[in-house]
N, C-alpha and C positions, 0 to 999 in steps of 0.2 A: 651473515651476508653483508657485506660495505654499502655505503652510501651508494654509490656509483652503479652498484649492481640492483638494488633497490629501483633507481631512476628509470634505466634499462627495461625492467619488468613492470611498470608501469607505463612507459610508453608505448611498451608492447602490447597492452592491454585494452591503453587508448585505439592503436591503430585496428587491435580486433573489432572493438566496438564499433566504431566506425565504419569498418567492411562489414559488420551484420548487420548495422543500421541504414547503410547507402545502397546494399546489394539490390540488383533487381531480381524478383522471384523469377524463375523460372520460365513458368506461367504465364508472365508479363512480357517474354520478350516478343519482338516481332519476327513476322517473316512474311516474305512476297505476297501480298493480298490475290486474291483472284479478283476477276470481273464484278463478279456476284458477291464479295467480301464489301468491296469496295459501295456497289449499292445500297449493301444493307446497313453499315454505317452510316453512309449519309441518308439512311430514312431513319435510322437510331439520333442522330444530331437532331434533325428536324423535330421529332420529340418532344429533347430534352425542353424546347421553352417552357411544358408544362409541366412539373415534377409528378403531379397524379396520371400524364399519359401513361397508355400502356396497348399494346397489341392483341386484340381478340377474337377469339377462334369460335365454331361450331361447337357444340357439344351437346350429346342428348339424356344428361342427368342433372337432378336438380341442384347441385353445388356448381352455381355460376364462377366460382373462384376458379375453379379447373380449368376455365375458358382459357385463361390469361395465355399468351404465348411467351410475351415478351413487354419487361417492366424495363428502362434506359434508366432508370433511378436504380432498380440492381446492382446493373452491372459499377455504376458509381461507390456500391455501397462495397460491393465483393472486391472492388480496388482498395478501397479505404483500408479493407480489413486484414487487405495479403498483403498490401504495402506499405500505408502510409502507419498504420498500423503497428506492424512489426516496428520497424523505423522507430514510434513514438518509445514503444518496446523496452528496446536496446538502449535507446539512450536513455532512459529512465532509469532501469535498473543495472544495468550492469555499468553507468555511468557515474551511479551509486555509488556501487563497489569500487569504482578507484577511485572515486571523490576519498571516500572513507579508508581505505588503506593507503593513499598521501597523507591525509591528517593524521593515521595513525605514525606515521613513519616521519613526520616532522612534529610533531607536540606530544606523540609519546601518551603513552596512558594519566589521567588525572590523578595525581595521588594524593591521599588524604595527610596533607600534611604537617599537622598536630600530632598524628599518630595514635591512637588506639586510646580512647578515656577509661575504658574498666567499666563502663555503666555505657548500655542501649537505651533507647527511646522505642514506645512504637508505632512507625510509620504508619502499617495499613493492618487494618485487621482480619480475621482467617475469613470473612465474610465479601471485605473489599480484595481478597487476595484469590479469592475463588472465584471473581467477577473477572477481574484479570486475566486469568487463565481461562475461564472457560471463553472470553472471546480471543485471546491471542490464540490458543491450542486453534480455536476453529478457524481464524484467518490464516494459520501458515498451509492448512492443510485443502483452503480455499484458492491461496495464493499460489500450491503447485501445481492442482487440478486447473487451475483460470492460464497459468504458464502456458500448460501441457496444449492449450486451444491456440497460442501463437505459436509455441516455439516448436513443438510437441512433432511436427513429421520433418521439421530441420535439423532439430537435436537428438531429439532420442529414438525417432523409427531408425535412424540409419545403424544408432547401436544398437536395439534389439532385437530388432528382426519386425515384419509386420505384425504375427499374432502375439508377440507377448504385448507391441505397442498398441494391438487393439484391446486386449484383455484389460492392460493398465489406464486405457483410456476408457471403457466402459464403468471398470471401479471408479475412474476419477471420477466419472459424469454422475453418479450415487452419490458418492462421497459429497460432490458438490453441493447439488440438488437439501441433500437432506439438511447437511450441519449448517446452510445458509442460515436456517430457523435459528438453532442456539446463538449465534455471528450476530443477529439480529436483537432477538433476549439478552445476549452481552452487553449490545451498545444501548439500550435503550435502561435497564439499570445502571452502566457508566454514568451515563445520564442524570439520572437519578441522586445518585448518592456521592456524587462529585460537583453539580454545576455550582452548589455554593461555594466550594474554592476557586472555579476558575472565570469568574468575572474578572474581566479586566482591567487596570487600576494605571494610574501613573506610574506604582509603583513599576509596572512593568515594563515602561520605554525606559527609567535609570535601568532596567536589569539589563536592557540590549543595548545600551551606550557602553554599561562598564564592561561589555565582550561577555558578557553571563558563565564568568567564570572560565569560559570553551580557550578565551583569548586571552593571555597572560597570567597571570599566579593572581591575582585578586579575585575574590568569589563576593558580587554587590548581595545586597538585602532578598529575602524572598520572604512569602511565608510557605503555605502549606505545600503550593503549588507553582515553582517560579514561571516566566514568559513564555521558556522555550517548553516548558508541559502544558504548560493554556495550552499553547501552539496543536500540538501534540492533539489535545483531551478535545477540542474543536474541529479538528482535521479527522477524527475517529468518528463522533457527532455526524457531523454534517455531510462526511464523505461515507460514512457509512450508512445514514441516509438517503443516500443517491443510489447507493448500491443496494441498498432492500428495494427501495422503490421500483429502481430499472430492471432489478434479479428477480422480482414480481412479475413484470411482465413478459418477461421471459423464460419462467416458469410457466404461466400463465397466457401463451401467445394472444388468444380470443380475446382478451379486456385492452388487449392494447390499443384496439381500435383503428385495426387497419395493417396492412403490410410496409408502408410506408415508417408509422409511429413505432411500429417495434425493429426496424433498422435503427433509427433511433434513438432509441431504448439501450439497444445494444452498444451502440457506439460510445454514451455516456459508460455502461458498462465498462467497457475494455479501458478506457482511460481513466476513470478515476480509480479503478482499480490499480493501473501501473501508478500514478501519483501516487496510491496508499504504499505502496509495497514498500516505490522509493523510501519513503517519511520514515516509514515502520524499518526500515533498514538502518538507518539513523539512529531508533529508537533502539534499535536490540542493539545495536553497538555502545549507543553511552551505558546503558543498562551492563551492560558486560565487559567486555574487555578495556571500554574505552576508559571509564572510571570506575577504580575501587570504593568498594564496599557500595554502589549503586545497587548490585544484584540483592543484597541483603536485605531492602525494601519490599521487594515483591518474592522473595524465595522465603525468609522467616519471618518479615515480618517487623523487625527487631534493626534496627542501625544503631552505629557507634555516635555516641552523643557529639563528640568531636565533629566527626563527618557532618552529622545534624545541622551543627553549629557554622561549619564553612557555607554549606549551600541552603539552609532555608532556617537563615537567623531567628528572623522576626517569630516564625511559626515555634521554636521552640523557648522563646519566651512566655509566650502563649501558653503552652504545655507547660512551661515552671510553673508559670501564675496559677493554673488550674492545679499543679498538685501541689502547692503550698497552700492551696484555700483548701486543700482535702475533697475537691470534687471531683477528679481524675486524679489518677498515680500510672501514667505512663515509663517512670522511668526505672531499670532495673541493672543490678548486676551481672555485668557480660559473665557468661559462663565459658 
């Protein structure tokens, strides 16, 4: 495919974006109020000055909750979540995807350009590699059960039909619910057995001065863990922090302490989830196609010393010096 045609399908891409992120649902549109419409908004306005109002009814069972008619901070919340919502959505992630296939289509994949040393190094071990996996495995499969809650009757009821897109959404709603748990035990040993490389150093503004490698042919100093992985291994941390905490209470409605605090809850939800997805979209791209021999880090284990040596110098001097003293032998013959 030519440059030109390249361009073409990207701006076609942009304009879709744009028309899923701008659209009005459905839902939302207006039509001629009646007398009584008219009323009852303007007693819903009057309201809102209190965000805890709410409207309450008779009832003759002991769960006062049931009373409630009508919450005006609701109806605020169920806008956020079919509109403004979706919106944050789209442009997150599918603004992602053509961030990332422009960069792929103007800088081309990273290649290791020493070319192949004959001797591996190793990166992570089957221990930090199984850390890895078992929270990626669990975030992609959080990431399209949490989708399926935005995009889920815009995208795929209209292709399945309603019962398969209920069947698929009741697995999702399982699927979610349970492997949060592992998602959680993932990050919380990431945590663990990583946070001493990713302190942050000076070294780490020369590595985003000199483009970190992403921006022209020079690849600056790293060690174990260059800027744009901090990046990464803190956005995991702390964003997946917000997401145990808030995915808690919303597992968990009762402790949220109120109707109020678990809107909420949820709304941190839904957002920092679309930021991770973005980031993590980022992440599986350099990992894979965008730069070689990146995958060979987290799939054996095992990288080309060369490669090593372009992107995290300092850290395999480190590794020299430890197996010239005889106290580590990381380094081996590529098979």
């Amino acid at each position: 495919m030519r440059f030109g045609a390249h361009i073409r399908l990207l701006v076609t891409g942009l304009l879709l974006t744009f028309a899923v992120a701008f659209a009005v649902p459905a839902s939302a549109q207006q039509v001629n109020p009646t007398a009584d419409a008219v009323r009852e908004r303007q007693f819903l306005d009057a309201l809102k000055g209190n965000p805890q109002a709410e409207l309450q009814g008779r009832i003759s069972i002991p769960d006062q909750k049931a009373a409630t008619l009508e919450r005006p901070a609701g109806r605020d919340w169920r806008a956020f979540h079919q509109g403004t919502m979706l919106r944050i959505s789209a442009i997150a992630v599918l603004g992602t995807l053509l961030a990332l296939t422009a960069f792929y289509l103007i800088r081309g994949r990273i290649m290791n350009e020493a070319g192949p040393a004959g001797t591996t190094i190793t990166r992570f071990n089957a221990f930090e590699r199984f850390v890895h996996w078992l929270t990626a495995g669990c975030f992609i499969i959080l990431t399209l059960s949490g989708l399926n809650v935005t995009f889920g009757k815009l995208v795929l009821l209209p292709l399945v039909g309603p019962q398969a897109f209920t069947n698929l959404s009741i697995a999702a709603k399982w699927a979610h619910n349970f492997l949060a748990w592992p998602f959680m035990l993932g990050v919380a040993l990431m945590f663990v057995i990583w946070i001493k490389d990713n302190i942050p150093t000076l070294l780490d503004l020369r590595w985003f001065a000199a483009g970190g490698g992403i921006i022209g042919n020079g690849h600056p100093e790293a060690r174990r863990f260059n800027a744009g992985q901090k990046i990464v291994f803190w956005s995991v941390v702390l964003g997946g922090a917000a997401l145990s905490v808030s995915g808690f209470y919303l597992l968990f409605p009762f402790y949220a302490g109120g109707v109020l605090n678990l809107q909420f809850w949820n709304v941190v939800h839904g957002i920092v989830s679309v930021l991770m997805i973005a980031l993590m979209l980022g992440h599986i791209y350099i990992g894979s196609i965008g730069m070689e021999g990146a995958f060979d880090a987290m799939g054996s284990g095992e990288v080309d010393l060369n490669w090593a040596k372009a992107h995290h110098s300092l850290w395999v001097e480190e590794e020299m010096q430890k197996a010239r003293a005889g106290s580590d032998n990381r380094l081996q013959p590529a098979e």
